[in-house]
Z-matrix of the N, CA and C atoms (Angstrom, degrees):
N
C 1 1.452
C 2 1.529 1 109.74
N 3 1.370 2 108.41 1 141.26
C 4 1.744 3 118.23 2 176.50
C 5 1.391 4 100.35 3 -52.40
N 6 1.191 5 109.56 4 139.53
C 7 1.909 6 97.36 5 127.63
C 8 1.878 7 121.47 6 -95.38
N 9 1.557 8 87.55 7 -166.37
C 10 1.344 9 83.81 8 179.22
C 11 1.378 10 127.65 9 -117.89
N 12 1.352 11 102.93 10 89.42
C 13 1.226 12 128.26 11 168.55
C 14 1.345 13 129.10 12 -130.79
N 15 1.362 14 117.79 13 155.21
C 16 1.706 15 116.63 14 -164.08
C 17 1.743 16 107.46 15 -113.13
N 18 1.248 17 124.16 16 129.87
C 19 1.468 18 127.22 17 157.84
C 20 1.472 19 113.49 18 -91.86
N 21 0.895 20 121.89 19 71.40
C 22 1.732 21 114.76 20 168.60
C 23 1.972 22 120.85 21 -54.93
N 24 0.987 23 98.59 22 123.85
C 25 1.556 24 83.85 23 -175.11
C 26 1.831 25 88.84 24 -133.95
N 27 1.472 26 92.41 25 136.80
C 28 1.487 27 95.94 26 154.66
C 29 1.716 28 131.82 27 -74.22
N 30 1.347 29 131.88 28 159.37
C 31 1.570 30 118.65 29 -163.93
C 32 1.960 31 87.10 30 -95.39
N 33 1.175 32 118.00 31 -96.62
C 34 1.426 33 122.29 32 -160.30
C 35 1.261 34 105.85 33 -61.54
N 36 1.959 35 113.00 34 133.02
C 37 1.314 36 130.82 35 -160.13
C 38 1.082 37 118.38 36 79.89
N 39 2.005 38 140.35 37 8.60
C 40 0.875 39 133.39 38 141.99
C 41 1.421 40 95.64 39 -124.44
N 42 1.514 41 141.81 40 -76.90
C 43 1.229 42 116.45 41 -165.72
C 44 1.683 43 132.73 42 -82.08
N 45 1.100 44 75.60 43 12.88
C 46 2.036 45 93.34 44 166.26
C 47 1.614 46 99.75 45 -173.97
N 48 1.518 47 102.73 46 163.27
C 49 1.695 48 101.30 47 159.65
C 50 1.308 49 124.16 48 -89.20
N 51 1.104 50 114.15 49 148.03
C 52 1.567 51 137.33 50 -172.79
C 53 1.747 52 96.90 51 -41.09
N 54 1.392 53 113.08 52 103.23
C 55 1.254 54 107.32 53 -170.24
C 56 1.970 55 92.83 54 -85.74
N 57 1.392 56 141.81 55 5.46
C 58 1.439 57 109.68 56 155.60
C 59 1.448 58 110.23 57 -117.95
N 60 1.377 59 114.10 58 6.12
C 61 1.675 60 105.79 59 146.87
C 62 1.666 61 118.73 60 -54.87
N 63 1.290 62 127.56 61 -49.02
C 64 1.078 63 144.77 62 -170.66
C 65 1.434 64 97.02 63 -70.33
N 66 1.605 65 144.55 64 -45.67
C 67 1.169 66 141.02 65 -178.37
C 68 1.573 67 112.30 66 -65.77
N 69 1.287 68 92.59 67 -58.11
C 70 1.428 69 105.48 68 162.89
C 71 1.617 70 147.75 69 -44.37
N 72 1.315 71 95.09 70 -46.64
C 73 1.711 72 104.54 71 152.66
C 74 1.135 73 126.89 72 -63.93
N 75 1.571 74 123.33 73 -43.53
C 76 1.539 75 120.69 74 168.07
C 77 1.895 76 122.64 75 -56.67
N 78 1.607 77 90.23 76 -30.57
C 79 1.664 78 83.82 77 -166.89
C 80 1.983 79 105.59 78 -98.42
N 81 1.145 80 114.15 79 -18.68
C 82 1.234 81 121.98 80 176.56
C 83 2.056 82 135.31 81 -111.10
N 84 1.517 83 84.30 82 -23.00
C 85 1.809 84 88.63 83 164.06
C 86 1.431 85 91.70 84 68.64
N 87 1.554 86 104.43 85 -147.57
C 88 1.546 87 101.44 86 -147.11
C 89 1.397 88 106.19 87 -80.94
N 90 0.693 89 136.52 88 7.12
C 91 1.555 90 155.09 89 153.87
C 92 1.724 91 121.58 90 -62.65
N 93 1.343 92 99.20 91 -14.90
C 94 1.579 93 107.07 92 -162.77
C 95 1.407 94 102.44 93 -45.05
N 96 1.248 95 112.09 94 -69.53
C 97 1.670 96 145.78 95 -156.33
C 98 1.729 97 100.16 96 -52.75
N 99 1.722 98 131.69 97 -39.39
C 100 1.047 99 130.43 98 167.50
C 101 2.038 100 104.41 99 -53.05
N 102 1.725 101 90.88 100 -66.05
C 103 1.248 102 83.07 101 -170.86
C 104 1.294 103 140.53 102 -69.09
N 105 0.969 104 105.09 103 -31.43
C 106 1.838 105 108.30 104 140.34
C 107 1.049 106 141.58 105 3.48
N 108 1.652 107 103.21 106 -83.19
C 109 1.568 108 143.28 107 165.31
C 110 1.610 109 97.17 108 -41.65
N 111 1.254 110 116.97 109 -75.82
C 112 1.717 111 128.67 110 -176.67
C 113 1.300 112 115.93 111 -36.58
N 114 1.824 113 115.57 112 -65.68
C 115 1.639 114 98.37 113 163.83
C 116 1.601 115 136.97 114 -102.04
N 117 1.628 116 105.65 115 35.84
C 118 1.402 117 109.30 116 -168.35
C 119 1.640 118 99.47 117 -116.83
N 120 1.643 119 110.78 118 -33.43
C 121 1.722 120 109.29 119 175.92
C 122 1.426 121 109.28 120 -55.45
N 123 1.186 122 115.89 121 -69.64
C 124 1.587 123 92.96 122 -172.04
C 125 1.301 124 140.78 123 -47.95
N 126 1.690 125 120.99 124 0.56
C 127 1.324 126 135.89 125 -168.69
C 128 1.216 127 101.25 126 -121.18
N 129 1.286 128 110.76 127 -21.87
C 130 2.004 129 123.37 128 163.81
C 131 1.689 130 100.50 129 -52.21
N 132 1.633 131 103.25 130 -67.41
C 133 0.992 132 114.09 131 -163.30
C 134 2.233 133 119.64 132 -78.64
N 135 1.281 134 108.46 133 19.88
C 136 0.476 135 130.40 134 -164.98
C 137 2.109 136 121.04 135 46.97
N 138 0.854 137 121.62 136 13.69
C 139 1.380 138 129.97 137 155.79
C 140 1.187 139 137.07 138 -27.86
N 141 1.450 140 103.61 139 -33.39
C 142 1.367 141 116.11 140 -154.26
C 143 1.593 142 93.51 141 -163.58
N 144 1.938 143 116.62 142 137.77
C 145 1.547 144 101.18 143 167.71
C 146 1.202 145 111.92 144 -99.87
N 147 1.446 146 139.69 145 177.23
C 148 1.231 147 169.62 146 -112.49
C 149 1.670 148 88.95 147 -106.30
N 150 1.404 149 123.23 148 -57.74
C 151 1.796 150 113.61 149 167.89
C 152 1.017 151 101.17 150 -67.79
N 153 1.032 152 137.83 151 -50.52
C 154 1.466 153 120.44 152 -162.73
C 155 1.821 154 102.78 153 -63.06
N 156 0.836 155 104.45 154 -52.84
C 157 1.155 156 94.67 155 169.36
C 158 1.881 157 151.16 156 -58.05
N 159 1.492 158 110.74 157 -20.73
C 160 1.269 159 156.35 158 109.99
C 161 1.343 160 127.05 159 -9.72
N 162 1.784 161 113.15 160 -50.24
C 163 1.224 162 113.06 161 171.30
C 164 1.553 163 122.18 162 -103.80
N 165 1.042 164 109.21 163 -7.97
C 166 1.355 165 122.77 164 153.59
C 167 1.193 166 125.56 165 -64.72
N 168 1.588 167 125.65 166 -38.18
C 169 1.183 168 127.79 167 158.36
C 170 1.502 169 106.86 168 -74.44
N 171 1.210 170 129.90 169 8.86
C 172 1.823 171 109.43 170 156.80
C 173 1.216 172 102.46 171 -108.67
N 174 1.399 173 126.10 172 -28.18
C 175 1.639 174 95.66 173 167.39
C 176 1.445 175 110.67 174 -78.85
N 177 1.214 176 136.66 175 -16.67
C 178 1.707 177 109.15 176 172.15
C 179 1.407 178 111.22 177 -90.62
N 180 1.779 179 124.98 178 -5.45
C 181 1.158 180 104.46 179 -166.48
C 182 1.752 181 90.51 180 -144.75
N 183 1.631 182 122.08 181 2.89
C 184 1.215 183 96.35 182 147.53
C 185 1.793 184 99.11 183 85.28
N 186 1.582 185 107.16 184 -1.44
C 187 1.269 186 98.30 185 -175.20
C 188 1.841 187 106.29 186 -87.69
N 189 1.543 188 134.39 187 154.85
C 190 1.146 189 114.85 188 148.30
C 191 1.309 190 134.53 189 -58.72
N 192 1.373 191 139.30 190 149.98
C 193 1.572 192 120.35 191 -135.78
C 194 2.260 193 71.33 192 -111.04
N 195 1.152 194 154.78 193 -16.14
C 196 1.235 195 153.24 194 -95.65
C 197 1.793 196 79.21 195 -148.40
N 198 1.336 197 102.62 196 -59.62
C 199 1.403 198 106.24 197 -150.20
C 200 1.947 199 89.59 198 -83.26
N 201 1.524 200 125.00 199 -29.53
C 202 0.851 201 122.04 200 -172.49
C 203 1.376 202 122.94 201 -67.27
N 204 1.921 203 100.02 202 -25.50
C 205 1.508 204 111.70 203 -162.30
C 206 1.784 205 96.34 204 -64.19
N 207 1.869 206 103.97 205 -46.25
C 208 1.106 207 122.47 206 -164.31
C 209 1.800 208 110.47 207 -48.59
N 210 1.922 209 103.78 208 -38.60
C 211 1.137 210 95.10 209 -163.05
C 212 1.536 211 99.77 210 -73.61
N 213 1.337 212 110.75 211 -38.01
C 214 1.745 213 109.28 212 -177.46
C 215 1.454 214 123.72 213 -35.55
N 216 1.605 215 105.65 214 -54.37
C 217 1.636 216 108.19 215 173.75
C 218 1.395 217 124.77 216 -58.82
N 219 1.449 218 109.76 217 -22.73
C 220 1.457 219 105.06 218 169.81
C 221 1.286 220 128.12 219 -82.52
N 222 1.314 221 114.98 220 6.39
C 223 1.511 222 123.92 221 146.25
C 224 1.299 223 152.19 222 -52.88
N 225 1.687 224 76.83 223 -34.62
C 226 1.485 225 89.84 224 -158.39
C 227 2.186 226 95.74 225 -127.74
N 228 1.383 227 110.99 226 138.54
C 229 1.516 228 118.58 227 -151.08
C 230 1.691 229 89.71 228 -143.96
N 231 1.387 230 134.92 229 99.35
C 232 1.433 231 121.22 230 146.38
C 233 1.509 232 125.60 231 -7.45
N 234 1.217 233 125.37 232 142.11
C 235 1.123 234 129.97 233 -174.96
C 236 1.581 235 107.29 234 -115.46
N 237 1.424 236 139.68 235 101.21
C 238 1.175 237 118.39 236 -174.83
C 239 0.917 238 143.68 237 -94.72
N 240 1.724 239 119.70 238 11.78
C 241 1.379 240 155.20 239 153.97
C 242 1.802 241 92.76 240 -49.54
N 243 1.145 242 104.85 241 -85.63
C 244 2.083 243 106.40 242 176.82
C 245 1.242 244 114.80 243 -46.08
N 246 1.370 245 124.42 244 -20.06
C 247 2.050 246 116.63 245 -172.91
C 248 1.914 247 85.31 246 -92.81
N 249 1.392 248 115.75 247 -30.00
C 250 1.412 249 94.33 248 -175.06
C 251 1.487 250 109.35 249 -93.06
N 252 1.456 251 138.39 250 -11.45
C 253 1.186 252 154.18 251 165.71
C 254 1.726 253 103.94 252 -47.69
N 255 1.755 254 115.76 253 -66.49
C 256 1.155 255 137.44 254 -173.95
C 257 1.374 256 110.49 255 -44.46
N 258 1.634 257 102.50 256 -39.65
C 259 1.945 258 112.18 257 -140.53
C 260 1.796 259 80.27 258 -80.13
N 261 1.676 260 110.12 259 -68.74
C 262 1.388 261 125.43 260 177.39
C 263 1.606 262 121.42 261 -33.01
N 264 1.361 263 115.40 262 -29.32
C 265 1.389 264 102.31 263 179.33
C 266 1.844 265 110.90 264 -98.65
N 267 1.478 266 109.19 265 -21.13
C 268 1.676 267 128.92 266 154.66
C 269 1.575 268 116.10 267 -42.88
N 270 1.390 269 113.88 268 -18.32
C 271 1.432 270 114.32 269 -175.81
C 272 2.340 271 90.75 270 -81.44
N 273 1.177 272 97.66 271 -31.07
C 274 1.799 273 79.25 272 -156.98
C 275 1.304 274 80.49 273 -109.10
N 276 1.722 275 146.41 274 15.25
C 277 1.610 276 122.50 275 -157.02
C 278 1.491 277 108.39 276 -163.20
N 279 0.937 278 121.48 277 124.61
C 280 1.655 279 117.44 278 170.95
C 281 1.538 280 101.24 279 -61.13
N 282 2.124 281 107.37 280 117.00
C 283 1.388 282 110.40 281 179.20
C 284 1.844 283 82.25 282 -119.81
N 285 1.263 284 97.67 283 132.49
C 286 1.553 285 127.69 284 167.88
C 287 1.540 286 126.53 285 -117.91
N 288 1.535 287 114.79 286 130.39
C 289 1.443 288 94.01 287 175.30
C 290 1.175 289 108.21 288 -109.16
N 291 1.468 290 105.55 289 159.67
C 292 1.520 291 118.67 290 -162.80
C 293 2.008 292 93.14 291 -129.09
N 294 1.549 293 106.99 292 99.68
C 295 1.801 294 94.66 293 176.39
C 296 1.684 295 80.36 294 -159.51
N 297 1.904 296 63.31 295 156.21
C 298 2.012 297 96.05 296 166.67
C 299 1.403 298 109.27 297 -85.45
N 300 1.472 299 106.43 298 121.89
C 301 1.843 300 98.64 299 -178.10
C 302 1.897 301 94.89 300 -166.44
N 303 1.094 302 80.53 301 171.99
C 304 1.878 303 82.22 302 -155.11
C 305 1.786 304 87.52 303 -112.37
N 306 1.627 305 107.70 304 154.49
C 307 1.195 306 113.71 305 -171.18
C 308 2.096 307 116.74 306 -64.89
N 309 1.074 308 112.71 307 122.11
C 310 1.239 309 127.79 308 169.98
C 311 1.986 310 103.78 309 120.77
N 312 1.587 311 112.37 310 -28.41
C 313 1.408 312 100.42 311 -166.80
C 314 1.167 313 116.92 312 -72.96
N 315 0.909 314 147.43 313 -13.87
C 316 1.886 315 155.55 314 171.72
C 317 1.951 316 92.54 315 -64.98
N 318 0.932 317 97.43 316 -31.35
C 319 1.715 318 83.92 317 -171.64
C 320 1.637 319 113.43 318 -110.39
N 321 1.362 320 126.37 319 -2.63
C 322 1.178 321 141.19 320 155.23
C 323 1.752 322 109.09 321 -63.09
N 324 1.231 323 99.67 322 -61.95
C 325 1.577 324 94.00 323 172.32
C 326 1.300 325 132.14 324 -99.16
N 327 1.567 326 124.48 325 15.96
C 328 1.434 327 117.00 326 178.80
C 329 1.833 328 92.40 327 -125.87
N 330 1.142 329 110.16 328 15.90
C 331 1.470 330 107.20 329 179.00
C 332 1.803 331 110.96 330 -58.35
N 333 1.636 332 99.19 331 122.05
C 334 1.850 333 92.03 332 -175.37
C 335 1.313 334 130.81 333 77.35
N 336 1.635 335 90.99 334 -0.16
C 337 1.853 336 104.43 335 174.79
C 338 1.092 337 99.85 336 -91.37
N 339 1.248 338 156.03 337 -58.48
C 340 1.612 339 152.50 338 -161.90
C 341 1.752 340 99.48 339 115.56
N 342 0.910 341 89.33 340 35.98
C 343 2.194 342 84.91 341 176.68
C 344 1.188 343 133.56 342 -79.21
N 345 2.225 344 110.27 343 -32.77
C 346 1.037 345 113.67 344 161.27
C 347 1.380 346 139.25 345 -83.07
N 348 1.942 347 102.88 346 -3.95
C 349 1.229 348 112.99 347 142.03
C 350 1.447 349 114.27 348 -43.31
N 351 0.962 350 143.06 349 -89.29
C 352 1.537 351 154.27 350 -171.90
C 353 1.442 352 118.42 351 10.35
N 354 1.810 353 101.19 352 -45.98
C 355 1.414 354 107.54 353 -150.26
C 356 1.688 355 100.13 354 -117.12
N 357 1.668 356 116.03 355 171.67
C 358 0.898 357 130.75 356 -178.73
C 359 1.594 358 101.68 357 -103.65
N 360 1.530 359 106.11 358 -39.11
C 361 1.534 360 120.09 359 156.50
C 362 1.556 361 110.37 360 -152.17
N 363 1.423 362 86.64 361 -166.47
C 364 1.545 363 95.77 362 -170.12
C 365 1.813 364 88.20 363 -131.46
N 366 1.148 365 126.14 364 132.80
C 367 1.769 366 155.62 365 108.02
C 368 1.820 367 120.11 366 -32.38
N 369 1.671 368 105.11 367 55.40
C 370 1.545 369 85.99 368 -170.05
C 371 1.460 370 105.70 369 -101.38
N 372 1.398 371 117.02 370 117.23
C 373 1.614 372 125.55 371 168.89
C 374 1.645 373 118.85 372 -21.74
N 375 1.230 374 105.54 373 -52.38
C 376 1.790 375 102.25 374 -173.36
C 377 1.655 376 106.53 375 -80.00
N 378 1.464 377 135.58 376 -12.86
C 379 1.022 378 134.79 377 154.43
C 380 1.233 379 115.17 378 -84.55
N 381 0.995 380 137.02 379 -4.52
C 382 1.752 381 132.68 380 -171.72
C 383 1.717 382 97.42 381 -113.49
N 384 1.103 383 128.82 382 -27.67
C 385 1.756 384 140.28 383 160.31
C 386 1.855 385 88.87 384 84.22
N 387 1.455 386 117.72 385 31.04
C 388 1.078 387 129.43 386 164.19
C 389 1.468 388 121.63 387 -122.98
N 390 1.712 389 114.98 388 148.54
C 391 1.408 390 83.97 389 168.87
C 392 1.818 391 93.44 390 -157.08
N 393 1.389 392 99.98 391 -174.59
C 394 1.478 393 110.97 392 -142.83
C 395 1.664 394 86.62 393 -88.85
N 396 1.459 395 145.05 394 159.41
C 397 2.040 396 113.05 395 -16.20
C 398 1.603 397 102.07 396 -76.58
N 399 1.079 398 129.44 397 -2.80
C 400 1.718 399 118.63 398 161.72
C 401 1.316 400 125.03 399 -13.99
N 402 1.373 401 127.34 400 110.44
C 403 1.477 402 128.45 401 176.10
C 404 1.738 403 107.83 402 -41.69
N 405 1.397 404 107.68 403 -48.20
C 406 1.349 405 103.91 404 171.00
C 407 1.250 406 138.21 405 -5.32
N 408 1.562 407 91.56 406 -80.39
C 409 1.643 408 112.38 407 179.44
C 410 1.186 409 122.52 408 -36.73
N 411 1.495 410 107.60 409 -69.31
C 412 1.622 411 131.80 410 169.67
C 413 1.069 412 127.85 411 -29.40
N 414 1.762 413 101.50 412 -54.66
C 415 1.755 414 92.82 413 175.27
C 416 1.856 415 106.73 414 -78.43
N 417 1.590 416 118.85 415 -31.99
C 418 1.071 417 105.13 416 -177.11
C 419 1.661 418 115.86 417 -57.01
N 420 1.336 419 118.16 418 -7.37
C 421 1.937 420 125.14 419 177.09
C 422 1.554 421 84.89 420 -81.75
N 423 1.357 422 123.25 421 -91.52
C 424 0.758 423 130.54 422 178.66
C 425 1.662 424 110.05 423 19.28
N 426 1.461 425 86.32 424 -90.52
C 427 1.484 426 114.58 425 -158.55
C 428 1.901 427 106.10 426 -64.37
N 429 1.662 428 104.51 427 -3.27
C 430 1.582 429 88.06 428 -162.62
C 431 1.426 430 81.01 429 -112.15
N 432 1.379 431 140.73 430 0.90
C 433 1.743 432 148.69 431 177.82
C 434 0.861 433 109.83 432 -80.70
N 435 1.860 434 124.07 433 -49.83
C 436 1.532 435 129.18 434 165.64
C 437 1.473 436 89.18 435 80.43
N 438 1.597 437 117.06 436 171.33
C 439 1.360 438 116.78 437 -172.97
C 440 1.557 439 117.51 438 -47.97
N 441 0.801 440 116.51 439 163.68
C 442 1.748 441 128.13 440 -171.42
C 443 1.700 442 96.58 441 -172.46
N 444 1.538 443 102.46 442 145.11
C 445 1.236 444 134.77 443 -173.78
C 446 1.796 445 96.20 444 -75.93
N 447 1.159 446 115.03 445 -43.25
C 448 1.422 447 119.37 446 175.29
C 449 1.561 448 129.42 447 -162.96
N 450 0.914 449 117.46 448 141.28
C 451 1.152 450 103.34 449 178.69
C 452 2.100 451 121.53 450 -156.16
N 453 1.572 452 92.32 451 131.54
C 454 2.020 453 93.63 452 -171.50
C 455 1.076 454 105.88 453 -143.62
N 456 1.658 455 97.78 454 131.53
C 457 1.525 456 111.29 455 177.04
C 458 1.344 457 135.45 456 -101.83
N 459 1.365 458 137.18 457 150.78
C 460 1.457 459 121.21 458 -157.90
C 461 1.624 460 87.14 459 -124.37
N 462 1.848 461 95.64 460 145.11
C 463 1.978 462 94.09 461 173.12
C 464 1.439 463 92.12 462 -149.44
N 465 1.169 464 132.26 463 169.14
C 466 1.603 465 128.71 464 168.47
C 467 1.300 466 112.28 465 -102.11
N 468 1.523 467 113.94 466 -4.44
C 469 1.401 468 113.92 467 158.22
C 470 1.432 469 133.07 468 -63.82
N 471 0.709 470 150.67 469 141.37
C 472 1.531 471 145.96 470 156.89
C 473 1.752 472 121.23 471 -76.84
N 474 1.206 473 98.20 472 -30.69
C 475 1.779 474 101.17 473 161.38
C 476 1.416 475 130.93 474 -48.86
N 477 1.663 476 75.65 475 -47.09
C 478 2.076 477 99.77 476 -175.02
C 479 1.411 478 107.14 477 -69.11
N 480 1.543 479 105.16 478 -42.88
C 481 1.696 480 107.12 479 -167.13
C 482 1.754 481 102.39 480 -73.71
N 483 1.496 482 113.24 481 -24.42
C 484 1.840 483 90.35 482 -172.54
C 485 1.243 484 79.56 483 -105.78
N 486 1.556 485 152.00 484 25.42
C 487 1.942 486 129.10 485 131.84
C 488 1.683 487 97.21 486 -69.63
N 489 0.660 488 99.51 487 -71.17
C 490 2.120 489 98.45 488 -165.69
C 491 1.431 490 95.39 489 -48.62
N 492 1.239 491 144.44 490 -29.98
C 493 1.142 492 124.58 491 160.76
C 494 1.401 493 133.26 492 -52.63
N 495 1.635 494 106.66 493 -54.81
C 496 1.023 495 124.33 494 -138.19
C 497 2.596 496 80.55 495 -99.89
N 498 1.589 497 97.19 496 -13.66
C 499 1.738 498 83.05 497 169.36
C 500 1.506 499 125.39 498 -110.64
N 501 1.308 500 90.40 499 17.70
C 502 1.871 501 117.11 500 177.49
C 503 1.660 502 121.58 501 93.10
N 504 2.050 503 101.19 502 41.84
C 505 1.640 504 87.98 503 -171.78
C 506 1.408 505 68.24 504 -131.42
N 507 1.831 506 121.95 505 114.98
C 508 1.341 507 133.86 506 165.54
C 509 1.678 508 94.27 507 -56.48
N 510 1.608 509 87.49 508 144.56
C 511 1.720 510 99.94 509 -146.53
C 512 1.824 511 92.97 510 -142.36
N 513 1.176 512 122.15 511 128.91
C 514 1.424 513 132.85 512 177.67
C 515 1.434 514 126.67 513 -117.16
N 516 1.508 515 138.44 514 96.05
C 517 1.321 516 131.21 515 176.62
C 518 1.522 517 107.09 516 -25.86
N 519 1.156 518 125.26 517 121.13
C 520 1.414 519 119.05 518 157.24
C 521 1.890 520 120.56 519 -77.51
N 522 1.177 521 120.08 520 121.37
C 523 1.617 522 111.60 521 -176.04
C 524 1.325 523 92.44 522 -108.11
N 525 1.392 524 151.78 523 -30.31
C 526 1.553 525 147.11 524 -148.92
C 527 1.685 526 115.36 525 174.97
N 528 0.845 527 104.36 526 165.41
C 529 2.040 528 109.91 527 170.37
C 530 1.039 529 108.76 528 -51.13
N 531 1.363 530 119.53 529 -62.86
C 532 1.296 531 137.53 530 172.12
C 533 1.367 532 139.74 531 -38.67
N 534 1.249 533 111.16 532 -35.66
C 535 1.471 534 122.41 533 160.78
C 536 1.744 535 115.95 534 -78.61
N 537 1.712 536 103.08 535 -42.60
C 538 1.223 537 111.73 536 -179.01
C 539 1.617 538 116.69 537 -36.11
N 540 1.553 539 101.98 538 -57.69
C 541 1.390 540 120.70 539 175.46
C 542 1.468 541 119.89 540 -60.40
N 543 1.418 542 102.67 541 -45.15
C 544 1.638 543 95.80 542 171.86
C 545 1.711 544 125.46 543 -77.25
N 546 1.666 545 108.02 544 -9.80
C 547 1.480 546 97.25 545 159.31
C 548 1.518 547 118.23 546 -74.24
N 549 1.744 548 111.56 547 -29.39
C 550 1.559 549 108.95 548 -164.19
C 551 1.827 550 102.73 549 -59.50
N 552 1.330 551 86.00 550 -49.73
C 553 1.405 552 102.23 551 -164.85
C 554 1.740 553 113.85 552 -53.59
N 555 1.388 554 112.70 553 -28.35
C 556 1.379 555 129.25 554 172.77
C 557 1.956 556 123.57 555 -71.71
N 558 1.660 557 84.78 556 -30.08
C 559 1.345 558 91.54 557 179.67
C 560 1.273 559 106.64 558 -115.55
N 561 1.301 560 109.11 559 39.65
C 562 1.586 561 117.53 560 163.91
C 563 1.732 562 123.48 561 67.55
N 564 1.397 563 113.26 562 40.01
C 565 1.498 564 139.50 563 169.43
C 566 0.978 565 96.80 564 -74.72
């Protein structure tokens, strides 16, 4: 039997890398991270889907939306150190993920990995029309967890981790598997 406690984990930057950070850095440099932001929120936030969004970046940037999708996924690779990290601590704990991700990419790249094993649920930004460090989000977890004995979330952002801090979801930089586990285990996972 569970107890009641929550693992929040974010998806990209722990169980794979951010497959349009990785697109993004190659084609834009230090600039990436603006442009990014510009055509990736609205498909975060569910607004807009993933072509649509895609083809907007070929009329402003002229890219093929086909060849681009292709390069994106090759960024980004499951990690199976974190899908077996997730599954193992899911046996004694409600593990939930909490990420910004646009409808279809969670299942483009974790297809046959064991990812939706992982979770008890999923927190997905473009279905929730919220997205992370937004006060929004937070209380909408919050509020859909209901009391809990405890609860900590891991992101590789630093934005994300001092919002979930700073809107009452104790919040942990993620650096590796390895640490992940040795905070749970420290804070009584």
């Amino acid at each position: 039997m569970k107890d009641n406690r929550v693992i929040l984990l974010d998806c990209f930057g722990l169980f794979a890398p951010d497959p349009f950070g990785g697109y993004f850095k190659r084609h834009f440099g230090e600039d990436w991270r603006q442009v990014k932001d510009h055509y990736c929120e609205g498909a975060d936030i569910g607004g807009i889907t993933v072509n649509e969004m895609l083809v907007q970046m070929k009329v402003d940037l002229g890219i093929n939306p086909d060849d681009a999708m292709k390069e994106i996924l090759s960024y980004s690779k499951p990690d199976p150190e974190m899908i077996a990290l997730a599954k193992r601590f899911r046996q004694k704990h409600d593990v939930m993920l909490l990420s910004n991700c646009m409808d279809g990419m969670i299942e483009k790249i974790f297809a046959g990995s064991g990812f939706d094993d992982c979770f008890d649920h999923q927190f997905r930004s473009y279905q929730l029309h919220r997205i992370k460090p937004g006060k929004e989000i937070y209380e909408y977890v919050l509020q859909a967890l209901g009391p809990r004995e405890k609860i900590i979330f891991f992101d590789d952002n630093q934005v994300n981790i001092d919002a979930g801090n700073r809107y009452g979801i104790p919040s942990v930089l993620f650096e590796n598997v390895s640490q992940c586990e040795q905070v749970l285990l420290r804070e009584g996972f």
